[in-house]
N, C-alpha and C positions, 0 to 999 in steps of 0.2 A: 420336653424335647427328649428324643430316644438317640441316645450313641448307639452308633454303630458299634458291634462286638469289638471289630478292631480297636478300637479307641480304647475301649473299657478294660481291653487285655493289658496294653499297654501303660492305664494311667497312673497306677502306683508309683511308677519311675519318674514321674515328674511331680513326685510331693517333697518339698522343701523339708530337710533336715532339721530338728531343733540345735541348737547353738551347744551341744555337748555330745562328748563323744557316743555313738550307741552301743551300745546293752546286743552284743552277738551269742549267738547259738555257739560256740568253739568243740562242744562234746562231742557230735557227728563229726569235726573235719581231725578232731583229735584221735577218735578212734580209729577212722581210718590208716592214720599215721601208724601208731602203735601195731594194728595188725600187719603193717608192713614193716613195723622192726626201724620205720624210718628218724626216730628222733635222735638217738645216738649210736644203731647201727650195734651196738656192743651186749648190751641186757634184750634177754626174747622172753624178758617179761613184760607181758602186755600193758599187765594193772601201773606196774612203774615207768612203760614208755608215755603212757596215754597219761600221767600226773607229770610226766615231765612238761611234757605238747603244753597240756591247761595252764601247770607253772608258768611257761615262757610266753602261751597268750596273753594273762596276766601280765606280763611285764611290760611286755610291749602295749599293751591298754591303756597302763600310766604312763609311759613314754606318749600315747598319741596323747590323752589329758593334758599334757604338760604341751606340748605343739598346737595343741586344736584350733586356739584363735590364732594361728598364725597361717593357718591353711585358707584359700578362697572358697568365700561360700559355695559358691557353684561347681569347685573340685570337693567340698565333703558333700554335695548333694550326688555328685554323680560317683565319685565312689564309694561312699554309702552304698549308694542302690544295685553298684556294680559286685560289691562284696556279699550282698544279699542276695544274687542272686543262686539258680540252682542249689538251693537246698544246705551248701558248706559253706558257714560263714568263716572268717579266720579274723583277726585285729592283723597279720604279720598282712593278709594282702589288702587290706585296707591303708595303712603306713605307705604300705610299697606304693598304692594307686595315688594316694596323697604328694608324696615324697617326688614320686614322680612330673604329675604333673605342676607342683610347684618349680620344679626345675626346670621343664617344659616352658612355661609363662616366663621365668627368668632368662633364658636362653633367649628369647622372643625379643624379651625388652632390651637385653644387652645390645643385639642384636639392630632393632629399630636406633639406639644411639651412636651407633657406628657411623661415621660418614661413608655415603657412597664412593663407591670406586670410581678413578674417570675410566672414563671408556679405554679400551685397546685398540691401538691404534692398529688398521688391519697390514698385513709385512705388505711390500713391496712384489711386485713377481719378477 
């Protein structure tokens, strides 16, 4: 059977994650940073800003390590895949997409436990 290109552009994005945190590119999204002076704003040395960047991806890696089975499969699939895309990977917006949408899902369920409101009664004219 032949897929159609469209299919085949898109199919990467629906391969299932393995059950550990992934192994990101940070270098490119680090150096970007550093040539914009953006890690601490204070040293306009690049070599030091871009080791600060790597430093704090690192951190944040063990941080998600330590979270990961607690995340839903299907939010580390999609943002995994969503963090991989265009070329900058980062861990910080990988957290952020996880972080989020686990909050997201909890909001939902709170939400479904609430009893319904009774209706309002409409005024009078």
């Amino acid at each position: 059977m032949i897929l159609p290109p469209a299919l085949l552009l898109g199919a990467h994005l629906m391969l299932p994650v393995a059950d550990s945190v992934p192994t990101l590119n940070v270098d490119q999204v680090c150096q970007g940073i550093a040539q914009q002076g953006g890690v601490s704003f204070h040293d306009t040395d690049i070599t030091e800003e871009k080791k600060n960047c790597l430093d704090s991806e690192q951190a944040i890696r063990a941080e998600l390590a330590k979270q990961w089975s607690s995340f839903a499969p299907a939010d580390k699939t999609a943002c995994t895949n969503e963090s991989m895309m265009g070329g900058e990977s980062s861990y910080t917006e990988l957290l952020t997409c996880l972080e989020m949408a686990r909050d997201v899902r909890t909001m939902k369920s709170d939400q479904a436990k609430q009893p319904a409101a009774p209706p309002r009664a409409k005024p009078k004219p």
